[in-house]
Each structure stands twice: as C-alpha cells, then as structure tokens.
C-alpha positions as CSV (number, residue, x, y, z in Angstrom):
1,X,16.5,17.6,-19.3
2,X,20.0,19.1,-18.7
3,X,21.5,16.9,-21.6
4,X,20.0,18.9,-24.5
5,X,20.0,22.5,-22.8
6,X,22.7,25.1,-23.9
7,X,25.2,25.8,-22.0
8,X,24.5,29.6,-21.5
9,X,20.9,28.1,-20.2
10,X,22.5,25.7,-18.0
11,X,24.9,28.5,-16.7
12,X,22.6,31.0,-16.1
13,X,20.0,27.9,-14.4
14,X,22.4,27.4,-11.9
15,X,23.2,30.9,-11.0
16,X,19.2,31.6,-10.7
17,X,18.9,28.6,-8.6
18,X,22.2,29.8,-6.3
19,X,20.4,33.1,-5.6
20,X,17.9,31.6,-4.0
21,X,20.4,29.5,-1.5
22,X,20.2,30.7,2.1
23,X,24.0,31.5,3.3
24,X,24.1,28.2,5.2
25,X,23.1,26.4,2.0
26,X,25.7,28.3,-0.3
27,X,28.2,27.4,1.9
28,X,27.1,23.4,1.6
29,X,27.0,24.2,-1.9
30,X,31.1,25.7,-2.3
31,X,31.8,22.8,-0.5
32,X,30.0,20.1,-3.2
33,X,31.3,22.0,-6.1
34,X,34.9,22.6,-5.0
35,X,35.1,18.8,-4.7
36,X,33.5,18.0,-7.9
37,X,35.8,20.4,-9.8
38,X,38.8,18.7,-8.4
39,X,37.8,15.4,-9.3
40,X,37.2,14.2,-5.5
41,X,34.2,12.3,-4.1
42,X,31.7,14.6,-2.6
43,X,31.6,14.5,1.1
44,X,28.4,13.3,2.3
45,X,26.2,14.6,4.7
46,X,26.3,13.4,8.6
47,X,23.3,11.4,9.1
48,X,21.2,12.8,12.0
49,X,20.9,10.6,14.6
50,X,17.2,10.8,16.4
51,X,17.1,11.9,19.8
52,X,16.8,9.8,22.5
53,X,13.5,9.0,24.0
54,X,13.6,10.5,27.2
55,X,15.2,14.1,25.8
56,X,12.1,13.9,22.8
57,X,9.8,13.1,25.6
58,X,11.3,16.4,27.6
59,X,11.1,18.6,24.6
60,X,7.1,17.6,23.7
61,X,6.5,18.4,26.8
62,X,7.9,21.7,27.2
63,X,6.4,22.7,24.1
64,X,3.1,21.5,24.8
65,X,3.1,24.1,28.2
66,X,4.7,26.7,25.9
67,X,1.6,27.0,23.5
68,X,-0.7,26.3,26.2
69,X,0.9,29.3,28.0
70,X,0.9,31.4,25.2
71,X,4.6,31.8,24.7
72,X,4.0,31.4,20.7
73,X,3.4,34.6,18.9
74,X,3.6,33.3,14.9
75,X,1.7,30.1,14.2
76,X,5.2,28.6,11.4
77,X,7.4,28.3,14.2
78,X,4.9,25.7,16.0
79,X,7.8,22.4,16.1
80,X,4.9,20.2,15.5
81,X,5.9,18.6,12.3
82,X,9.2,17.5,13.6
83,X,7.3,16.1,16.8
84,X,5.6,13.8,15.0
85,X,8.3,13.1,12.4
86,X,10.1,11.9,15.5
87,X,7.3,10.1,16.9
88,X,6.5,8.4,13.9
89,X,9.8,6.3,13.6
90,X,9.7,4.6,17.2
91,X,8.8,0.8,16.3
92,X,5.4,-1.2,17.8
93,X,8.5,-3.4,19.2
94,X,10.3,-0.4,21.0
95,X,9.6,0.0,24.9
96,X,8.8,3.7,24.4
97,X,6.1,2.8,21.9
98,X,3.0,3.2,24.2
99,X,4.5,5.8,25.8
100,X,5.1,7.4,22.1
101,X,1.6,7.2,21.6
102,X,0.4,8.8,24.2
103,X,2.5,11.9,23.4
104,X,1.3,12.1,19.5
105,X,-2.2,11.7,21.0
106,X,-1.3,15.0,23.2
107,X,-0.1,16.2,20.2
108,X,-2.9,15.8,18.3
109,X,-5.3,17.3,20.8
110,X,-3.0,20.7,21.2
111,X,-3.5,21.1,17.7
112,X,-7.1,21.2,17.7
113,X,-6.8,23.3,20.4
114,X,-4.7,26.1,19.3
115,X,-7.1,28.5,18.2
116,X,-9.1,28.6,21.1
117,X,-5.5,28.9,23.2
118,X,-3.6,31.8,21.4
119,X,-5.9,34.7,19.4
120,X,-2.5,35.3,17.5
121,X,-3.5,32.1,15.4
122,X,-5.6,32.8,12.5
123,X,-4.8,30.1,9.7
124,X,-5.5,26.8,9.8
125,X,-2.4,25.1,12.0
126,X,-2.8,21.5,9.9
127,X,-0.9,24.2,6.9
128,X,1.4,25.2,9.2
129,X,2.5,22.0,10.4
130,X,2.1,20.3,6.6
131,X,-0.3,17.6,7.4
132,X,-3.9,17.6,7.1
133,X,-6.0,16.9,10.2
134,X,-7.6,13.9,8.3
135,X,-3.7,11.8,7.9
136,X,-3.0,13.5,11.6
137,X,-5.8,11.8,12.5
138,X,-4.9,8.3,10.8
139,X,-1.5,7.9,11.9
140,X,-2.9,8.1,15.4
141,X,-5.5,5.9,14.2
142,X,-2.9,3.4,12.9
143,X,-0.4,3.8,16.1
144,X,-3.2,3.2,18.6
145,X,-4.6,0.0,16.7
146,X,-1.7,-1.5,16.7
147,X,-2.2,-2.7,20.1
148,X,-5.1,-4.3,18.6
149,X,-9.0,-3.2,18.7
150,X,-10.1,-3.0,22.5
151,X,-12.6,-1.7,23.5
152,X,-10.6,1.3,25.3
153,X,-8.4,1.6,22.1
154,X,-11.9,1.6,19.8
155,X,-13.7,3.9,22.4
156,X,-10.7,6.7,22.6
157,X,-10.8,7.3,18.9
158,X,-14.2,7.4,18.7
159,X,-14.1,9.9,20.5
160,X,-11.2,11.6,19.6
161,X,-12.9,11.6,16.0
162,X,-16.3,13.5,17.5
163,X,-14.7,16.0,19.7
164,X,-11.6,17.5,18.7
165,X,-12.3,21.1,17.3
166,X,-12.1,20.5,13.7
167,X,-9.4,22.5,11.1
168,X,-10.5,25.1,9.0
169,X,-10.1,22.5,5.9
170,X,-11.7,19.7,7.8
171,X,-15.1,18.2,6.4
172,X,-17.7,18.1,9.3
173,X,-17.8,14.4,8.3
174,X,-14.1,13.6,7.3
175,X,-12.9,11.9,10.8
176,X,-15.5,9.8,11.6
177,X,-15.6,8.7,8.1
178,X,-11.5,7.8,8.2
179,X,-12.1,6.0,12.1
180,X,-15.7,3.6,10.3
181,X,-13.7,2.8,7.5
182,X,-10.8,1.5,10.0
183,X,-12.8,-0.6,11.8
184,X,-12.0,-4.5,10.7
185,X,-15.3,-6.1,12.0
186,X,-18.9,-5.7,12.5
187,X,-18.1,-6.9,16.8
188,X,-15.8,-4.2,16.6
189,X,-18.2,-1.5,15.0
190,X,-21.2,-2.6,17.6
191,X,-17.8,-1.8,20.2
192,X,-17.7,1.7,18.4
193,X,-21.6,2.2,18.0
194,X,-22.3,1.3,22.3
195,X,-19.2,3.5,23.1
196,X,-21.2,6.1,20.7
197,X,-24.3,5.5,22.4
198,X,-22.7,6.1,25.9
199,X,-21.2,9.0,25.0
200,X,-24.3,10.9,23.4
201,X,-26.0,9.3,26.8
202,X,-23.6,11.2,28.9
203,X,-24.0,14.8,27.4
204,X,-28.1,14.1,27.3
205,X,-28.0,13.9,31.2
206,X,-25.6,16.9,31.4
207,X,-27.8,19.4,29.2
208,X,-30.6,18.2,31.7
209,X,-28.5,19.6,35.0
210,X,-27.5,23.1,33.6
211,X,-25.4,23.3,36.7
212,X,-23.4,20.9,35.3
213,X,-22.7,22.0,32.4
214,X,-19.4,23.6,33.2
215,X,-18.7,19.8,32.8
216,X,-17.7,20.7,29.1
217,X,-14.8,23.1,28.9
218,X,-13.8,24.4,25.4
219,X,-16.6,22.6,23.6
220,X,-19.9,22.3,22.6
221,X,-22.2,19.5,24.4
222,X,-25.0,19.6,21.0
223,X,-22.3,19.6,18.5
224,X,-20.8,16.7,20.1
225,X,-23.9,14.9,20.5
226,X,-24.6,15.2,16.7
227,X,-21.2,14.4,15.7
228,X,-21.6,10.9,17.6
229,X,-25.0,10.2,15.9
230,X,-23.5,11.2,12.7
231,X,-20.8,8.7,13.8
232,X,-23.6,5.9,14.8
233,X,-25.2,6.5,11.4
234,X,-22.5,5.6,9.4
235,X,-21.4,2.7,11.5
236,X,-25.2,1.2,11.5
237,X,-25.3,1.8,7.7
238,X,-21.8,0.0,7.0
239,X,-23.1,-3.0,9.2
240,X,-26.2,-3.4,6.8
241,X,-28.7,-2.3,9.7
242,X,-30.1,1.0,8.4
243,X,-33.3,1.0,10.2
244,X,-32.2,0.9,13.7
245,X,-29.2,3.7,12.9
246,X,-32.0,5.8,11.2
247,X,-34.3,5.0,14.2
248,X,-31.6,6.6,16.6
249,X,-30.2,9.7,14.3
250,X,-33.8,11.2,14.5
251,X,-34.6,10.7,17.8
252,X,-31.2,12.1,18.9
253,X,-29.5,15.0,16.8
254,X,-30.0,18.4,18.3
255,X,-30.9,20.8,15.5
256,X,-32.7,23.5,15.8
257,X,-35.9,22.4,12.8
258,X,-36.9,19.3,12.0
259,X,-36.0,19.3,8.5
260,X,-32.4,19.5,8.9
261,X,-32.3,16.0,10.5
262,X,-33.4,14.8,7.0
263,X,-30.8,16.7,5.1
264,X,-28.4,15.4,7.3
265,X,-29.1,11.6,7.2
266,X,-29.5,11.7,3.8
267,X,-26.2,13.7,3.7
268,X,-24.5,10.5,5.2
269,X,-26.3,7.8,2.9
270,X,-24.6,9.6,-0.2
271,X,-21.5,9.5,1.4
272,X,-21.5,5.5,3.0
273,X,-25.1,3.8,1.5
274,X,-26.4,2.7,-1.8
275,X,-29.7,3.0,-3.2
276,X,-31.3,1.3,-1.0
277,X,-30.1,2.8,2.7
278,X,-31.1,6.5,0.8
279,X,-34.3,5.0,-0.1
280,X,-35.0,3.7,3.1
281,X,-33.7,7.3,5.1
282,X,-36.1,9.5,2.4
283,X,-39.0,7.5,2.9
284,X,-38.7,7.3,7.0
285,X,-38.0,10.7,7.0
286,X,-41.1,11.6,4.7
287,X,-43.4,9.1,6.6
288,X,-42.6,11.0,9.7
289,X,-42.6,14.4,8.4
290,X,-38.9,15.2,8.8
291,X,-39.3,16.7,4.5
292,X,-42.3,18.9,4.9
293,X,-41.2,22.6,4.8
294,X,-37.7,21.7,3.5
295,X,-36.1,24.0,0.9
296,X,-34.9,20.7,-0.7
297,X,-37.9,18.8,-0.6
298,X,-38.3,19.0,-4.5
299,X,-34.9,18.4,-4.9
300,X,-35.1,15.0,-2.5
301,X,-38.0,13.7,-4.2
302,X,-36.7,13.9,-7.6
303,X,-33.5,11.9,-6.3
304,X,-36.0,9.5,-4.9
305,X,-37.4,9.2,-7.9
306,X,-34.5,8.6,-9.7
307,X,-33.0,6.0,-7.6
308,X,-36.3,4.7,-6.9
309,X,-35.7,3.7,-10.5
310,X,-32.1,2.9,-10.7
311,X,-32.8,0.2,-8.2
312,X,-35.6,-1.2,-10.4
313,X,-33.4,-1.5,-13.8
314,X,-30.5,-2.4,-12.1
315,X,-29.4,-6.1,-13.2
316,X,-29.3,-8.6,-9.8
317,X,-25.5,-9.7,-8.9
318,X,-24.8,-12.8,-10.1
319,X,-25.3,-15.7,-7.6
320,X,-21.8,-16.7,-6.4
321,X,-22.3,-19.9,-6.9
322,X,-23.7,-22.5,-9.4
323,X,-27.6,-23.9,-9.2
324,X,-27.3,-27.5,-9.8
C-alpha cells in the first residue's frame, strides 16, 4: 500500500495519523522516529509483567465492593476487561487456578448485575467492557470444565446460564444454547436436565409460600423457571427424547395464555430440532389445544405442512454399512 503512494500522500498520511496521537503516544512516537532517522535500532517496549496473584486477587476485590457500593459514576471506566484479560492467562496447572475461577465467576455475576446496582448505567456493560455476554459466558464455561464435568461443575453453569440478568444484546435463548452445546455426553446432559429439574422444583415450592418469596432477591422466580424449562427442552431434544422434554415444557412454563407455550417450544425446535422434533411439538401442542386462539396458528400450520412434506420427499441416509 505505501510502496506505490506519493510521497506528498504519504507525508500528509502521517501527519493526519500524528494528530490523532494522545501526548503520551507522540512522545513514544519522537522516540521511534528519532532512532530510525539516525540509523539506530528502535528501542523496544518493556514487556509488562502480570501481577502477582495475590495483588490481582486484592484489586478484583476492591473493585467488586466499589461498584457494588456505587463508587462508579460512568459505566467506560469499569476495569472489567483487564480483570479478565488477567484472569484468562493463569494456567489449569497454576495453584491459583481454582481460586482464579472463582473470581471470573464473581466477575461475571457483577456484570449482570450492574444495572440493577448503579441507575447511572444505561448501556449495555458487555460494550463497555468489549466482550459479549455470550464469549463472557464461554470462557467461564471453558475454565470451569476444565476440572472436568461434575455434577457441581455441570449444575453451577446451568444455572449460571438461567439466572444471570441477561445484556441488553443477549438473545433470551443464547446462554443455555452455548452451556447444551458444551455438554460432551448424554450422562452428562441427564446431569444438567435433573439439576434443571431441581431447580424449577425449588422455585415451584417457593411461589407456593408467598412468605418466602423474599427468598429471591434481584430476580424473577417465573422467568427463572421458564428459562430452566427452556433449558430442559433443548437438552431433551439434543438427547433424541423429545416427548418426555415436550411433556415437561408444557406442564411447567409460567406464561400468562396457553398459546405462548406453543410458540415457545416450537421457538426452540427451530433453533436445536429437525423436522421431526417440530413435527412432533406442533402436533402435541395442537392435540392438546396449546394452537387454538393463537395469532400464528395459520402461520404454524402452513410450516407443518411444509415440513410435513419435506420429511416425506426427503431421501433416507444411506445405511452405514454394507447388506451382505
């Protein structure tokens, strides 16, 4: 690019691109050039050496009681991205790994909070910070496994993926979409789907005592609920055992008509089934009168219809193997 350019462009490049050089930088930027002009090797940078554990450690946590005290007035000078920059390099191997965990996890859960801590905050903090809730989400995933798939490790983000407050960019079904499609094994997804079960379980017998339900601080019991069965729905549909996850989404989501529960399971089937599992949701939901009244109801049964016959032209997979 710079071979074939003019040199009056190329002058007046660089002087465009100086202007925009914070003092600090300009002065980096004397440096580089002086050198280069007298023919000497450009200094190089200092590498920055990480901070040690403990003094990371010290500074998450002082941070974390700052926002939750409200000593934050502008939502860019949150520190979270270097946090979890910092986090993000300690090894599986280190003795502070766990321990590293644990804060990105605290991490994680501040910044779901934040709206609901500081009324100053009115974007979405996953721009602030430069990563998206969904990849926030994963590298927890990812740390957390690597201690392998126990049923504490599956449970905790499970959960983690149906109760944090979601981002403003956040699709209602993005996490528990990211934590199914993690899961290695169909033991460990009947792990996910009983933890999932428990959970919803839990909530059911709270909303029964509504003295108890200060039990649920900061959140919504029914959203919570639904965002479990959602969960189940998908894990049930990835195992191959549709009926029984269609069974329990109906019975269970809270919504305030009948028809939504329809809209909603059939929502998921686009997303995680094929032909069939949406075939099989339409027609239990029709059988049981989940469609009648609903605004898409036309709309549903022309997609029936259409993958009603999809499924019917649809050439059968090849047997993996030779008949004799």
């Amino acid at each position: 690019m710079l071979s074939g350019a003019e040199r009056s462009l190329l002058e007046k490049a660089f002087v465009e691109s100086y202007k925009k050089f914070t003092k600090a930088q300009k002065e980096k930027a004397d440096l580089l050039i002086q050198a280069v002009l007298a023919g000497e090797t450009p200094p190089k940078a200092p590498k920055k050496q990480p901070l040690d554990f403990e003094t990371l450690e010290k500074q998450i946590n002082r941070f974390i009681q700052n926002v939750q005290e409200g000593n934050y007035t502008l939502q860019r000078r949150l520190p979270f991205k270097r946090f979890i920059k910092e986090l993000d390099q300690v090894k599986p191997d280190s003795e502070h790994f766990e321990q590293a965990v644990s804060l990105l996890s605290d991490l994680y859960f501040l910044a779901s909070q934040v709206y609901a801590m500081n009324p100053f905050f009115i974007d979405d903090v996953y721009r602030s910070i430069g990563i998206s809730q969904s990849d926030f989400y994963l590298l927890l995933a990812e740390k957390t496994f690597c201690s392998g798939y126990s049923w504490q490790n599956v449970a905790s983000m499970a959960r983690i993926a149906c109760t944090c407050i979601l981002g403003l960019d956040t699709f209602h079904l993005e996490l528990p979409l990211e934590f199914a499609a993690l899961l290695p094994t169909p033991d460990v997804c009947n792990i996910a789907i009983e933890e999932c079960k428990r959970e919803v379980q839990e909530r059911l017998d709270r909303l029964s005592k509504p003295s108890k339900n200060t039990s649920f601080p900061n959140c919504d019991p029914e959203d919570e609920i639904n965002r479990f069965c959602d969960l189940i729905l998908i894990l049930y549909i990835q195992l191959g055992e549709v009926e029984q996850g269609c069974k329990y989404y109906f019975k269970n989501l809270i919504v305030p008509d009948r028809q939504s529960k329809s809209e909603f399971a059939l929502e998921i089937a686009l997303l995680v089934g094929d032909d069939a599992d949406w075939i099989y949701i339409y027609k239990y939901a029709s059988r049981h009168g989940f469609l009648s009244g609903s605004l898409l109801e036309d709309e549903f049964e022309d997609e029936f219809k259409e993958r009603l016959k999809r499924q019917h032209t649809r050439p059968k997979d090849p047997l993996p193997f030779k008949l004799p």
